[in-house]
C-alpha positions, 0 to 999 in steps of 0.5 A: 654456027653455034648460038651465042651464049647469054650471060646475066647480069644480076643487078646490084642489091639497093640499101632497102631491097633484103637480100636473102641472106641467114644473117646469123650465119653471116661472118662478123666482117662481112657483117660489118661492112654490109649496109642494107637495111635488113642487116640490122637487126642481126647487128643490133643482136650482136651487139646486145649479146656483146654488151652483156658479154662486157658486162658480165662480171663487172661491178655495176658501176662499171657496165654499159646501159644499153641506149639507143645511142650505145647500139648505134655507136657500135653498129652505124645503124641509123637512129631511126631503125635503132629506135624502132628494133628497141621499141620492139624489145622496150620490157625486154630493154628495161628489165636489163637497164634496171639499176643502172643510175640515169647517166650510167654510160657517161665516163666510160671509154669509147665502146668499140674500143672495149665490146665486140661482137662474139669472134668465137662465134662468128670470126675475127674482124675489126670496127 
């Protein structure tokens, strides 16, 4: 009689727990969807590189600052993790924010309906 076949049964990947994966090699719709915690920084960068993508060639009036609140629109990811990645990267942040009057964001359209991450570089999806 042959010996019964054990299966393994891999648990579910909780919020917190990384999952291992190279983010950046990671498509932009599986990006997207993903909610764990160690996703974020790859959007946040993402998202930084669209922002600038946007901007480039636009009169100073018409760019985005990149704020707290301008990076977790286009991302989902909470203020809290948000705000710690930027406190990471302040000079890096004001160097680029320089110029930009203090309500620089104020009358402009919503940003996922004018930035997305690169689909040249990692592929088409949608908000």
């Amino acid at each position: 009689m042959a010996s019964p076949v054990k299966t393994t049964i891999k648990p579910p990947v909780a919020d917190d727990e990384p999952s291992g994966f190279e983010w950046r090699d990671v498509p932009n719709t599986e990006l997207n969807g993903d909610r764990r915690h160690d996703a974020y920084p790859e959007k946040l960068r993402r998202s930084i590189e669209a922002i600038q993508e946007y901007n480039a060639g636009l009169e100073l009036s018409e760019q985005f600052a990149i704020t707290g609140s301008l990076l977790r629109q286009l991302t989902k990811v909470k203020p809290g993790k948000v705000k710690e990645w930027m406190s990471d990267r302040t000079a890096e942040l004001n160097s680029y924010n320089s110029g930009f009057a203090p309500r620089q964001n104020t009358g402009k359209p919503d940003p996922r309906s004018v930035i997305k991450w690169s689909e040249a570089a990692y592929g088409a999806y949608e908000w």
